[in-house]
C-alpha positions in Angstrom: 20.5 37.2 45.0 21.4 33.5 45.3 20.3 31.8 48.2 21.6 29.3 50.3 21.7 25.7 48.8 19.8 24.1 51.7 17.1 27.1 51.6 16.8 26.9 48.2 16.5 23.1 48.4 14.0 23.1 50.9 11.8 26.1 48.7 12.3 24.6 46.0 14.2 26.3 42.5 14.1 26.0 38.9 16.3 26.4 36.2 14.4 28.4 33.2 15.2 29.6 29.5 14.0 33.2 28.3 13.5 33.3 24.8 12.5 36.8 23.1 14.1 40.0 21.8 15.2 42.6 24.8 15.7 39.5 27.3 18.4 40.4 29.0 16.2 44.0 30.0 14.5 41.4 31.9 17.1 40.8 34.9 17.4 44.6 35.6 13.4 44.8 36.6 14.2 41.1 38.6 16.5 42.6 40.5 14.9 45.6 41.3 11.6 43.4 42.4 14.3 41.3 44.7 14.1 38.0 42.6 16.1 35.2 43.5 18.2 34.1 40.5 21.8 33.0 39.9 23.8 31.2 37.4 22.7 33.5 34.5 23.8 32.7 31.0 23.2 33.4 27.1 22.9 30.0 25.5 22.1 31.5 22.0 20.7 34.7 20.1 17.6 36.0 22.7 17.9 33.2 24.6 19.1 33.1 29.1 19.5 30.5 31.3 19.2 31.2 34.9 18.3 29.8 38.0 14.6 30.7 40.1 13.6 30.3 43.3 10.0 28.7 43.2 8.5 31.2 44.4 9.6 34.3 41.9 8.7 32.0 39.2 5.4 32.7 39.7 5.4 36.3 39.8 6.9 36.7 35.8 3.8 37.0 34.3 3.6 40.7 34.4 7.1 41.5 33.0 6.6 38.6 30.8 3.8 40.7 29.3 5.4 43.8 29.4 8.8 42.7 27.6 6.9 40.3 24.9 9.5 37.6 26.1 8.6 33.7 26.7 9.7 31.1 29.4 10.4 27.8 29.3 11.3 25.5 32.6 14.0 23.7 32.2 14.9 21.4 35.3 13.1 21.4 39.1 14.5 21.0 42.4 13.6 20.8 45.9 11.4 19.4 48.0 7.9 20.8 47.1 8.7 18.6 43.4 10.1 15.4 45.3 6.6 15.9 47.6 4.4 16.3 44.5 6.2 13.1 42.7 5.7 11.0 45.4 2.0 12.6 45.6 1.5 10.7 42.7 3.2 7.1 43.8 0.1 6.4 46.4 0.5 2.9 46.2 4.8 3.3 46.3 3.9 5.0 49.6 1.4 2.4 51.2 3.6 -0.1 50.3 6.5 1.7 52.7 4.6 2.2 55.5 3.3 -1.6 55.3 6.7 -2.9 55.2 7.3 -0.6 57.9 4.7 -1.4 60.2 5.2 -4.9 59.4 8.8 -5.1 60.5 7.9 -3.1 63.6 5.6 -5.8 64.7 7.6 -9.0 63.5 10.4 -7.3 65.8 7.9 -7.1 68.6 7.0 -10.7 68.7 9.3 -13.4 70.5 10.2 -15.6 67.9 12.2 -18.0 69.8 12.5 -19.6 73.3 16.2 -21.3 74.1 17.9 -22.9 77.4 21.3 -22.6 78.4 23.4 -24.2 81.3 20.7 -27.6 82.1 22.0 -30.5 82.8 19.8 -32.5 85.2 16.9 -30.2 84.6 15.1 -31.2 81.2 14.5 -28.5 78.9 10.6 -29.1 78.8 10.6 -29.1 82.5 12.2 -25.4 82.5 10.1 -23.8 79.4 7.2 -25.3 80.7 7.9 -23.1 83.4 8.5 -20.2 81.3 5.4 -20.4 79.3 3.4 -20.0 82.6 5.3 -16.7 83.1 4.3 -16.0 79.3 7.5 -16.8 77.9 6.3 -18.4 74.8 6.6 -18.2 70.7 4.5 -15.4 69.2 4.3 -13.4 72.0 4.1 -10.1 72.3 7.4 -8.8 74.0 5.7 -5.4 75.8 3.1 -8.1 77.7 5.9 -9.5 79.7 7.3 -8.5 83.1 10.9 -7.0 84.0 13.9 -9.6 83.2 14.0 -9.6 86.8 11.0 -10.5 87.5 10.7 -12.9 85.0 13.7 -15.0 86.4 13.1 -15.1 89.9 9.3 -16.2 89.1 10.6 -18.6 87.4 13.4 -19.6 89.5 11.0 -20.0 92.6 9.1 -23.0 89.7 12.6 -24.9 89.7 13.5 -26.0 93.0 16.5 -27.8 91.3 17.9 -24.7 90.1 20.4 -21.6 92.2 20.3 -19.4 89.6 17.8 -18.4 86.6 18.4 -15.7 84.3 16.6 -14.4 81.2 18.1 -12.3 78.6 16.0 -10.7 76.0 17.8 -9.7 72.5 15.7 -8.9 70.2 12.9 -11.6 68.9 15.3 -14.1 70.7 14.7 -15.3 74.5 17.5 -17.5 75.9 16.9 -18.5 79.7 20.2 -19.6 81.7 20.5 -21.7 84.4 22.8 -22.8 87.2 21.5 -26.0 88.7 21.8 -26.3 92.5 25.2 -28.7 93.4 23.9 -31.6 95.4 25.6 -34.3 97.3 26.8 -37.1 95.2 24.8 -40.2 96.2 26.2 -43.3 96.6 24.5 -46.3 95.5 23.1 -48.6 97.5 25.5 -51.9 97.4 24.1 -55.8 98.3 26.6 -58.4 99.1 27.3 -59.8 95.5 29.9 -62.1 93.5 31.0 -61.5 90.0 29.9 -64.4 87.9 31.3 -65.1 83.9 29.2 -63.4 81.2 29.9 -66.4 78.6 31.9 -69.5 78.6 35.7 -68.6 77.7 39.4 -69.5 79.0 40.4 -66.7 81.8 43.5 -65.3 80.9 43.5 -62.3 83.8 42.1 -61.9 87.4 42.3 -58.7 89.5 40.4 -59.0 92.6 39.9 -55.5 94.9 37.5 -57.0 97.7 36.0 -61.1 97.5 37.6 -64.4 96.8 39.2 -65.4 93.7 37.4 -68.9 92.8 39.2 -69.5 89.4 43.3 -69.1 88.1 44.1 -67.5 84.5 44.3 -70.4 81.6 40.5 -71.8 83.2 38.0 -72.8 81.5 34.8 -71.3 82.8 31.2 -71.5 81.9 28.1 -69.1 81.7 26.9 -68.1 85.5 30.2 -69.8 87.0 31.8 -68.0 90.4 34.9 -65.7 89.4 35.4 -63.6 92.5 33.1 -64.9 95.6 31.3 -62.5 98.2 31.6 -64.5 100.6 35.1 -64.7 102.6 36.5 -66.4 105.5 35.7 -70.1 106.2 32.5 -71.8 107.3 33.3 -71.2 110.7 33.8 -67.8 110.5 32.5 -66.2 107.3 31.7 -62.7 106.1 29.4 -61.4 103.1 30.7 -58.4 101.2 30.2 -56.7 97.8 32.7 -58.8 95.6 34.6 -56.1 93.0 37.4 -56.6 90.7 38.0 -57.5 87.1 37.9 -60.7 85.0 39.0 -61.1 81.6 39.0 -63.9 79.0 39.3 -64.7 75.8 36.2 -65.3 74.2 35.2 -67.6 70.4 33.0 -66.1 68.3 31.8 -67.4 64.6 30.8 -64.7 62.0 29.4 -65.4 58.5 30.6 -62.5 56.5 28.7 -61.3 53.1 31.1 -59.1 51.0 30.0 -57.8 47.3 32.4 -57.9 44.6 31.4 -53.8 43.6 31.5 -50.8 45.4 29.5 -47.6 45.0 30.1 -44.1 45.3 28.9 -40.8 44.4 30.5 -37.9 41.8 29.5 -34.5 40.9 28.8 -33.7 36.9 29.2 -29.9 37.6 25.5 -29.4 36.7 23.6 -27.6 39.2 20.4 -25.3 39.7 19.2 -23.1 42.7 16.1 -22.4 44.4 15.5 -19.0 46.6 13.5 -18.6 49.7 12.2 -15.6 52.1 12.2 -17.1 55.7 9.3 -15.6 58.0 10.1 -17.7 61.4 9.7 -21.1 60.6 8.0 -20.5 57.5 9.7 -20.4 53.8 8.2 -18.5 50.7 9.7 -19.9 47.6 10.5 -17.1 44.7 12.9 -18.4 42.3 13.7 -21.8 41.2 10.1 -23.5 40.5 9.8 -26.6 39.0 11.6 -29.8 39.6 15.7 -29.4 38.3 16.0 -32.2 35.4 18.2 -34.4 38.1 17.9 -37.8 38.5 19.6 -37.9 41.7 21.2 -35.2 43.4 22.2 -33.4 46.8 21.3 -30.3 48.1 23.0 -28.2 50.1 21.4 -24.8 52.3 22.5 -21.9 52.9 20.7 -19.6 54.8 21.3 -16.0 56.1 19.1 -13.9 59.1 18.3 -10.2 58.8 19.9 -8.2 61.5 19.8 -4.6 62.6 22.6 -3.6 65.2 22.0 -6.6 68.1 18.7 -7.2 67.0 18.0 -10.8 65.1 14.7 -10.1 62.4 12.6 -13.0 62.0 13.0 -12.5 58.5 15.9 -13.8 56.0 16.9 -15.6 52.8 17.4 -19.0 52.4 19.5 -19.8 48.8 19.4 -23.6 47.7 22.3 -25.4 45.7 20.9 -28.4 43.9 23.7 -30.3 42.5 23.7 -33.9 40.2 25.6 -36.4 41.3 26.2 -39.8 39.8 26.6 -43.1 41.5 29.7 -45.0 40.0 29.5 -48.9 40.9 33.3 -50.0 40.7 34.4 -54.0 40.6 36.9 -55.3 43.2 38.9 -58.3 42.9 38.4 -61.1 45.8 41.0 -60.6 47.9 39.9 -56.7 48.2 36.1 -57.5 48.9 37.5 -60.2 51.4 39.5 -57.8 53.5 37.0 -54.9 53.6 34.2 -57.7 55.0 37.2 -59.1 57.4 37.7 -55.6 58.5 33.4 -54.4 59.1 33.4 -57.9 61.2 36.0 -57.0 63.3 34.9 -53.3 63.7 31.3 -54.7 64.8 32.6 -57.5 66.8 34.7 -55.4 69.1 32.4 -52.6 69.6 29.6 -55.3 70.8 32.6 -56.5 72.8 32.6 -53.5 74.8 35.6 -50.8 76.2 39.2 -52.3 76.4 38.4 -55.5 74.5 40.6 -56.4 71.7 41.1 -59.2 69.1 43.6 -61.8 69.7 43.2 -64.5 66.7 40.7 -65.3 63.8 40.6 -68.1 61.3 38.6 -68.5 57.8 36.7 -71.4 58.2 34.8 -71.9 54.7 34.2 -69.5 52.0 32.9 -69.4 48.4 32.4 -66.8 45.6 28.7 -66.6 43.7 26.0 -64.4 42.6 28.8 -61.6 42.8 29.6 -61.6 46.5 32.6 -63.0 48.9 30.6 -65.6 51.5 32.7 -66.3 54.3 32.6 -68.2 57.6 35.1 -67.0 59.6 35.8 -67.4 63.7 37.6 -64.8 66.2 39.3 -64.5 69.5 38.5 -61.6 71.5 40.0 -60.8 74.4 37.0 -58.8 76.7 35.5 -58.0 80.2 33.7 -61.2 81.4 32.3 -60.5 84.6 29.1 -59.4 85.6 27.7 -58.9 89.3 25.1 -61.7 90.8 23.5 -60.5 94.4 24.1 -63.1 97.2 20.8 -64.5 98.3 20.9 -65.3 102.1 18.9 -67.3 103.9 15.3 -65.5 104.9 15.1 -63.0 101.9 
């Protein structure tokens, strides 16, 4: 009688050939003897296929004998022959449990220690914090306290800090904070007067609080008074914090160096690839030795991180694209190489300039062309901030 498909799995079947005269007596005396067996068919002149459980297969011998008929197995199933075939794969099976031993304690160790939501507070300052609460790489996560715990521990380190929090997902500690909201503190202001940066010719005065000591169109020197601190007369006088703003135009010379080529980099097409397994930090190269037949070339990475539901594994891939590249020098006529090296001058004056400045004239002076470069001389107007603040000394300090 055939059995079910999971039972017979789980015993284990077979699928045999009976070869001999008077085979087919054979399945009465099966039956009778309550055999297991299913699927029977004639394949050829004293010859049956059929399906065995396991265990009837070993009881034939007797009506083998008594019928003068053969067997032959065919095909097994089940689990006793997946058991007995991996029986004989020892080292198959070590190698299983290592890798999954292995990834149970690679998941088990914290891998990596981040901070979220610092601003004042310096990162050192807050894991140094954590690591005295054992909050460090390569640790062992079941050593460490209750989430809870661990943030108000470490709160109670950061007396900067409302608010800790520390989130454990899987080989990956991030620790949030929300830093206490103090009082903005206003700085501590001396009676002062704004004083010019550099010589130049004053082309706009704003004054909020002082004296205005010079008119646009002036001419003023290095250290001279723009906006005084002290107002009133001499009679009656008062010291205050001079504010306002000053600007002026401002000469500067440049000597300018432009090349007559320019060089940039092309792809051929040609590349090769190297392959890594990432443990943490650390990479195990497996395919791509040797060093690619490049003479110069770029690589780009691309790595990917094992995950399992919200857990991040320690381990991944990391896949290497080496491509050539070629530099190409290309010639440019004069008047290009001239404007590019007019335009970087510029650019670098007016960000040494600072915020707001901009440039109001320039002028070449002198230039020449040798030894495959643009040499230029070449003077600007910049319009820019030119005050700065000077304390008032008084009289006893």
């Amino acid at each position: 009688m055939k059995q079910s498909i999971f039972i017979a799995r789980l015993r284990g079947y077979v699928r045999i050939e009976l070869r001999g005269k008077g085979c087919e007596e054979m399945i009465n005396p099966m039956m009778e003897k309550g055999f297991s067996i299913w699927d029977i068919k004639p394949v050829g002149e004293d010859k049956l296929e059929l399906y065995m459980m396991l265990r009837d297969f070993f009881r034939l011998r007797p009506l083998l004998k008594r019928t003068g008929c053969r067997v032959h197995v065919l095909t097994r199933h089940g689990l006793p022959f997946f058991m007995e075939r991996l029986g004989r794969r020892k080292i198959f099976l070590g190698g299983i449990a290592a890798f999954v031993i292995a990834l149970y304690l690679l998941t088990s160790l914290v891998w990596q220690v981040s901070v979220e939501g610092n601003d004042r507070i310096s990162d050192s300052t807050i894991l140094q914090a954590a690591e005295k609460q054992g909050i460090h790489t390569f640790q062992w996560k079941f050593r460490l306290k209750k989430s809870e715990e661990l943030s108000r521990d470490i709160q109670a380190m950061l007396p900067d800090a409302a608010w800790v929090g520390v989130e454990i997902r899987g080989t990956h500690i991030t620790i949030k904070v929300v830093e206490a909201t103090l009082p903005d503190r206003k700085p501590l202001m001396n009676p002062r007067n704004l004083v010019a940066t550099k010589n130049a010719l004053v082309t706009e005065i704003q004054s909020v609080k002082g004296r205005p000591m010079v008119k646009p169109n002036t001419y003023v020197r290095k250290g001279d008074v723009l906006i005084s601190g002290v107002i009133g007369d001499e009679a009656h006088n008062q010291v205050v914090v001079a504010s306002g703003t000053v600007r002026g135009i401002v000469w500067y010379t440049s000597k300018i160096e432009a090349p007559l080529t320019t060089s940039y980099k092309t792809y051929t097409g040609q590349t090769a690839s190297r392959n890594y397994i990432v443990f943490g930090s650390r990479a195990l190269k497996i395919t791509g030795y040797g060093k690619p037949q490049f003479a110069q070339s770029e690589v780009i990475p691309e790595r990917t991180t094992l995950q399992w539901r919200s857990f991040t594994l320690p381990i991944g891939w990391l896949h290497e694209k080496v491509m050539e590249v070629n530099l190409v020098e290309e010639a440019l006529d004069e008047a290009t190489a001239k404007k590019t090296g007019i335009e970087q001058a510029r650019a670098e004056l007016l960000k040494a300039a600072g915020p707001n400045s901009r440039l109001t004239g320039e002028k070449i002076l002198h230039e020449k062309t040798e030894n495959g470069k643009v040499y230029m001389e070449v003077h600007f107007e910049v319009e820019e901030n030119i005050a700065e603040e000077q304390p008032i000394v008084t009289q006893g300090e």
